[in-house]
C-alpha positions as CSV (number, residue, x, y, z in Angstrom):
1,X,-83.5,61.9,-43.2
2,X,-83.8,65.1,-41.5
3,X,-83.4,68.4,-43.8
4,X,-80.6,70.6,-42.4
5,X,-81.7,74.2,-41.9
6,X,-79.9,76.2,-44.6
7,X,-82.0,74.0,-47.0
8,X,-84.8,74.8,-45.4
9,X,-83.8,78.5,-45.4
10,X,-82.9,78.7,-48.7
11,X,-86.0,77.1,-50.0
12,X,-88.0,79.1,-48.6
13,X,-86.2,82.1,-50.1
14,X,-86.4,80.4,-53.6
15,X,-90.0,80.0,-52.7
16,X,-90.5,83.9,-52.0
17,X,-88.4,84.9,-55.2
18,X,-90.1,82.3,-57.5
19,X,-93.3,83.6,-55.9
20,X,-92.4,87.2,-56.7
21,X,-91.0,86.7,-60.8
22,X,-93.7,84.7,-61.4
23,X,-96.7,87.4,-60.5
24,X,-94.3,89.8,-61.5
25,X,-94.1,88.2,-64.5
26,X,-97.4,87.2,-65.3
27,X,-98.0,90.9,-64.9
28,X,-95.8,91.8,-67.5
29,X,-96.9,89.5,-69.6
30,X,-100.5,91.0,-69.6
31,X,-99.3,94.3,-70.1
32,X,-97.4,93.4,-73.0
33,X,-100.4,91.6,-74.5
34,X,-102.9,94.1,-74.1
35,X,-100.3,97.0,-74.5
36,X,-102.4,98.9,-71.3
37,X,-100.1,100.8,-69.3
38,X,-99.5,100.5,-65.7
39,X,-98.6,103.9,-65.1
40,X,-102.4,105.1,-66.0
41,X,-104.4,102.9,-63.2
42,X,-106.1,104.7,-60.1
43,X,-103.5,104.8,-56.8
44,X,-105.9,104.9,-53.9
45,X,-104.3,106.1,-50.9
46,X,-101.4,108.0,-52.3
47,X,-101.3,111.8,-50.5
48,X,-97.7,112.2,-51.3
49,X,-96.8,113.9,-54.8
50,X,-93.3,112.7,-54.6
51,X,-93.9,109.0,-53.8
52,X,-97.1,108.8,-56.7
53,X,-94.1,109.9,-59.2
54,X,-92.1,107.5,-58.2
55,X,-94.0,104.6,-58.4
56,X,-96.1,106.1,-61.5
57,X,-92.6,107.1,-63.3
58,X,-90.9,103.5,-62.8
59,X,-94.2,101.8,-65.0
60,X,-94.6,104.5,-67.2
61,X,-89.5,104.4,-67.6
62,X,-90.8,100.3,-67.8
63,X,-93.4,100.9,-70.4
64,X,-91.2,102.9,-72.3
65,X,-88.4,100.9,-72.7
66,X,-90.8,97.7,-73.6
67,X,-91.7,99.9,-76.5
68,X,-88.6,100.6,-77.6
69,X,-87.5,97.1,-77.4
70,X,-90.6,95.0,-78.0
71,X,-88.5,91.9,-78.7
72,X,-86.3,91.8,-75.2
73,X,-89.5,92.6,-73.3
74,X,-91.2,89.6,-74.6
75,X,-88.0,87.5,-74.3
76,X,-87.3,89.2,-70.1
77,X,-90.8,88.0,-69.6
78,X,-90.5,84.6,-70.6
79,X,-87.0,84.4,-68.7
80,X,-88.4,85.3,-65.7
81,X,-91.4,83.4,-66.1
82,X,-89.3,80.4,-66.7
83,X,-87.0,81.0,-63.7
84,X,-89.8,81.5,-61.5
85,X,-91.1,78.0,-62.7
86,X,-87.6,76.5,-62.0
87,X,-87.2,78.1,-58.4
88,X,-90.6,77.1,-57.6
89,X,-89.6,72.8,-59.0
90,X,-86.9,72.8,-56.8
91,X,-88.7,74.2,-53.7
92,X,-91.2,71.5,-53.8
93,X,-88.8,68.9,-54.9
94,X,-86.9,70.0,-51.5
95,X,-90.2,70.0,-49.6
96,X,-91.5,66.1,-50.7
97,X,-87.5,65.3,-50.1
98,X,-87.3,64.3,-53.4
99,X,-83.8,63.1,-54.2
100,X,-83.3,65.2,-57.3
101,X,-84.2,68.1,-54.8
102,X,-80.2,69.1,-55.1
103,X,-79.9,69.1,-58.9
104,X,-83.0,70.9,-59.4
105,X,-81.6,73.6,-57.5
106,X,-78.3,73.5,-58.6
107,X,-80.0,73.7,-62.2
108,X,-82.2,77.0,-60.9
109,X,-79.3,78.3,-59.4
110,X,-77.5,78.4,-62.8
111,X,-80.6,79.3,-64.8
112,X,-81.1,82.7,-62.6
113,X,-76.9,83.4,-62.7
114,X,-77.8,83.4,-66.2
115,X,-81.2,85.5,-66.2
116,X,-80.2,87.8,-63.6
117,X,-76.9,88.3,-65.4
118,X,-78.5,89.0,-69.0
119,X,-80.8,91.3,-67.3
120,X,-78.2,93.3,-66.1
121,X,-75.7,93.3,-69.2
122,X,-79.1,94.9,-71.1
123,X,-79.1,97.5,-68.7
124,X,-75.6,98.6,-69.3
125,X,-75.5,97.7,-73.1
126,X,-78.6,99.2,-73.8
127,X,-81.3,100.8,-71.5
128,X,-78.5,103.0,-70.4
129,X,-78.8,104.7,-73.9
130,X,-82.0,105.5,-73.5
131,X,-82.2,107.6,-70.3
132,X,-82.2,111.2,-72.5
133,X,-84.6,109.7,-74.5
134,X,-87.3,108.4,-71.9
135,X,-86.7,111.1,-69.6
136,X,-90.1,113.1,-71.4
137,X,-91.9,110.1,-70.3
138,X,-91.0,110.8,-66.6
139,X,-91.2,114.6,-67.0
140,X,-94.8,114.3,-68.1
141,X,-96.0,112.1,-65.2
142,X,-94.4,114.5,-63.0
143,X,-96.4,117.2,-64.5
144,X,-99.8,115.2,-64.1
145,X,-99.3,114.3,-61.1
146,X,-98.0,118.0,-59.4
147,X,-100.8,119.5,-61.6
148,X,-103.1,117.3,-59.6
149,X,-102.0,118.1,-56.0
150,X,-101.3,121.5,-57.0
151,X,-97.5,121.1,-56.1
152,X,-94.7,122.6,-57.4
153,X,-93.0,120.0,-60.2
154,X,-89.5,118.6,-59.5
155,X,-86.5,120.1,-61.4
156,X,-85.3,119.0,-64.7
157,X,-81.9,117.7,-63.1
158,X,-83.8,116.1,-59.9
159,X,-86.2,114.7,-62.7
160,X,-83.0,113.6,-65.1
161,X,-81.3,111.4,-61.7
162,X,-84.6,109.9,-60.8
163,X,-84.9,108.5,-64.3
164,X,-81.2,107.3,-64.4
165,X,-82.0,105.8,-60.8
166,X,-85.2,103.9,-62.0
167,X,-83.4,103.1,-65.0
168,X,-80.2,102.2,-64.4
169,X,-79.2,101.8,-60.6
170,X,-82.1,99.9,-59.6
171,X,-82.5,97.4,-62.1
172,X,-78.9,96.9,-61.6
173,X,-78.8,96.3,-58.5
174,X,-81.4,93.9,-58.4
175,X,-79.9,91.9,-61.0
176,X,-76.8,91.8,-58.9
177,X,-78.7,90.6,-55.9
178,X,-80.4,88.0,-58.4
179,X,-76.9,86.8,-59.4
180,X,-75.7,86.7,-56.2
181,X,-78.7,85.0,-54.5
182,X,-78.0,82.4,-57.4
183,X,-74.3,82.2,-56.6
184,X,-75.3,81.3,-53.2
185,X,-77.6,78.5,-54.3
186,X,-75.3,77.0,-56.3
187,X,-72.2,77.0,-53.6
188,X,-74.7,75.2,-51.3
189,X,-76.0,72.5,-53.4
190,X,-73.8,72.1,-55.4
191,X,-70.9,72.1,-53.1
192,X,-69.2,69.9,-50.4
193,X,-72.9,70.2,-48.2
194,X,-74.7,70.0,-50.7
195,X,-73.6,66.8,-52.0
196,X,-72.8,65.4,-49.4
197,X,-76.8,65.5,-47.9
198,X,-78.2,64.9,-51.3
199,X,-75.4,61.8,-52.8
200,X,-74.1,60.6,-49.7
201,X,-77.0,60.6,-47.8
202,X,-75.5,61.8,-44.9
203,X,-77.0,64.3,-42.4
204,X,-75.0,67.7,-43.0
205,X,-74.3,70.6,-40.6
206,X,-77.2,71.6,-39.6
207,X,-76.4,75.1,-38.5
């Protein structure tokens, strides 16, 4: 039975994002055991000030709101550790054309609506809280970093928007993209395509 091309498209997309949360998460999950922070390790290759903040201030915002919340960070890291495993069942259940190819990823589709969704509702509920808070964490990377190059530091307020931006409206937005990735997975297997490819055994549109 030939596999239509927007399950081969999105399987290979579940493969990239399963690929991703589970590094990512095995990364995290390191970090969290060892307590080492991220934000500390060499940067080869990094001339700009500006762009070493940036990616220096996100682990050190990350560490700091692990600390703060020692509990969620274990539990985020499980949950993505866990979704990664389920994307990455139904990608190879799709790839041997395993019949329960469809319900696996119906079942991944629902587990990252749920993961992706919690991450963001923390985000709002409670990281939000915690910008003012953090924000010395940010400041004093900054201040390593411009001491270094010998560059004038950012501004408090450019400093204070960066941290919300880090903090807030990034994680946010990819938990939206999360959700609606997972949205998108469940509509297609789970709908009228979807079933009929997997149940029916009939060949589906394949554009």
């Amino acid at each position: 039975m030939r596999r239509p091309r927007w399950v081969t498209v999105l399987a290979v997309l579940m493969l990239l994002t399963g690929a991703s949360l589970f590094f990512g998460g095995l990364t995290d999950l390191r970090r969290l055991a060892t307590g080492r922070s991220m934000a500390d390790v060499r940067m080869e290759g990094l001339a700009d000030a500006d762009k070493e903040v940036l990616i220096r201030g996100q682990l050190a915002l990350d560490d700091a709101v692990d600390r703060a919340h020692p509990v969620a960070a274990w539990v985020k890291t499980a949950a993505r550790l866990g979704l990664a495993l389920g994307f990455l069942f139904a990608v190879a259940a799709v790839f041997s054309d395993d019949p329960r190819a469809g319900r696996a990823s119906v079942l991944a589709a629902w587990a990252g609506t749920a993961v992706y969704g919690g991450m963001g509702a923390f985000v709002l509920v409670v990281v939000r809280k915690g910008v003012a808070d953090a924000l010395p964490v940010l400041q004093q990377v900054a201040a390593k970093v411009h001491a270094r190059t010998g560059d004038a530091p950012p501004s408090p307020a450019d400093l204070a928007q960066l941290a919300s931006t880090l903090m807030i409206q990034m994680p946010l937005l990819s938990a939206a993209l999360g959700v609606l990735f997972s949205v998108v997975l469940l509509v297609s297997f789970g709908g009228r395509r979807g079933r009929l490819f997997y149940n029916g055994g009939v060949e589906a549109d394949h554009g």
